[in-house]
C-alpha positions in Angstrom: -47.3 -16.8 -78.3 -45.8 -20.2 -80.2 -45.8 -19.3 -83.8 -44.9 -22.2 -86.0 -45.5 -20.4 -89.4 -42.6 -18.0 -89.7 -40.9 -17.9 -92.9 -37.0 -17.4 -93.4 -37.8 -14.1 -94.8 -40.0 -13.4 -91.6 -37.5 -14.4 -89.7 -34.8 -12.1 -90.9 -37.3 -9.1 -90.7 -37.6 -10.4 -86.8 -34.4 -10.2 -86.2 -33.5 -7.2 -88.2 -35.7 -5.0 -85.8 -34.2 -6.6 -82.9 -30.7 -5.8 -83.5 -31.6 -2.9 -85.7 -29.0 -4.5 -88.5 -30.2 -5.6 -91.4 -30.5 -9.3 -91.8 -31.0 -11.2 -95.1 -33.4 -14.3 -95.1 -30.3 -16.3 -97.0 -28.1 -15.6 -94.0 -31.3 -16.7 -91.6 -31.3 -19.7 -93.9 -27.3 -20.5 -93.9 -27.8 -19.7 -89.6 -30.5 -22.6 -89.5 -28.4 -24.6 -91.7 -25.3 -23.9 -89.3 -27.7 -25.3 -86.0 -28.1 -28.3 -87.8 -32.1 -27.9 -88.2 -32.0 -28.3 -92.1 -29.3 -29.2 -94.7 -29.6 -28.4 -98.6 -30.4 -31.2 -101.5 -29.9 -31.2 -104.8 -33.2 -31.5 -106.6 -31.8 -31.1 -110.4 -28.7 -29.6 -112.2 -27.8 -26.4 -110.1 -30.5 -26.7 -108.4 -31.2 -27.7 -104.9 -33.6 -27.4 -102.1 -33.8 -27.0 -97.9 -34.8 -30.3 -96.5 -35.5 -30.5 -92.5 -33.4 -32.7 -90.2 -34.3 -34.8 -87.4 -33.0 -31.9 -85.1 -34.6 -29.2 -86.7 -38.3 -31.2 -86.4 -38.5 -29.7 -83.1 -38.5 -26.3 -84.1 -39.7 -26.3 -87.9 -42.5 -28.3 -90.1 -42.5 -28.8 -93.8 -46.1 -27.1 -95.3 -47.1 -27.7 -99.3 -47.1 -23.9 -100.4 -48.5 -22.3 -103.7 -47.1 -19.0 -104.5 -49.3 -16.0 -105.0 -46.8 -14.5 -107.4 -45.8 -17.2 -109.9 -46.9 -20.6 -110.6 -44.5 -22.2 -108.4 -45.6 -24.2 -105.8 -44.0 -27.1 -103.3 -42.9 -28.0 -100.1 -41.2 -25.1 -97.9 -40.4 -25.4 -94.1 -41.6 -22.6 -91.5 -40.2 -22.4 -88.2 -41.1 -21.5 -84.6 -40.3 -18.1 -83.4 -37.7 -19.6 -80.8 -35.4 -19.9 -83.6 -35.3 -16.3 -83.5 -33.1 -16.1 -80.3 -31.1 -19.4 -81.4 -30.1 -17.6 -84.3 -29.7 -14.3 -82.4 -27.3 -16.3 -80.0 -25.4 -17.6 -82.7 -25.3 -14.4 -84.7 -21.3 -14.7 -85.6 -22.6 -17.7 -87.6 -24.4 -15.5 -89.7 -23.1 -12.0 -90.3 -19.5 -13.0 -90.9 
């Protein structure tokens, strides 16, 4: 299976089950951060958004989302599962 669609949130579910410790999609977030496969931008005042890298573009692809919950909608990356066992690997990165 090559899923491409996994969410940050999916992710940390993933993970949580595989090391049966609970693992927050922020720290999944600051973990892809820490590879180098996305950085943070500041959109507006306090506020400030993931933005793929060159590096993560083998791994992750930016989708136009609308949520179901509010009226927000926008750009939000989803990744392959194989950043699950990158971030597994590198799991001192993220649980510290």
């Amino acid at each position: 299976m090559n899923n491409i669609d996994l969410t940050p949130t999916e992710i940390a579910l993933e993970l949580s089950q595989k090391i049966g410790k609970k693992i927050s999609n922020r720290k999944v977030n600051l973990a892809l951060a820490a590879l180098g496969f996305q950085k943070k931008r500041k959109i507006s005042k306090g506020k400030s958004r993931w933005q793929l890298s060159d590096r993560g573009k083998d791994y992750g692809r930016i989708y136009f989302v609308n949520s179901l919950n509010s009226t927000w909608s926008g750009n939000q990356i989803k990744w392959n599962e194989k950043v699950i066992d990158l971030i597994e690997t590198n799991l001192l990165t993220i649980t510290s």
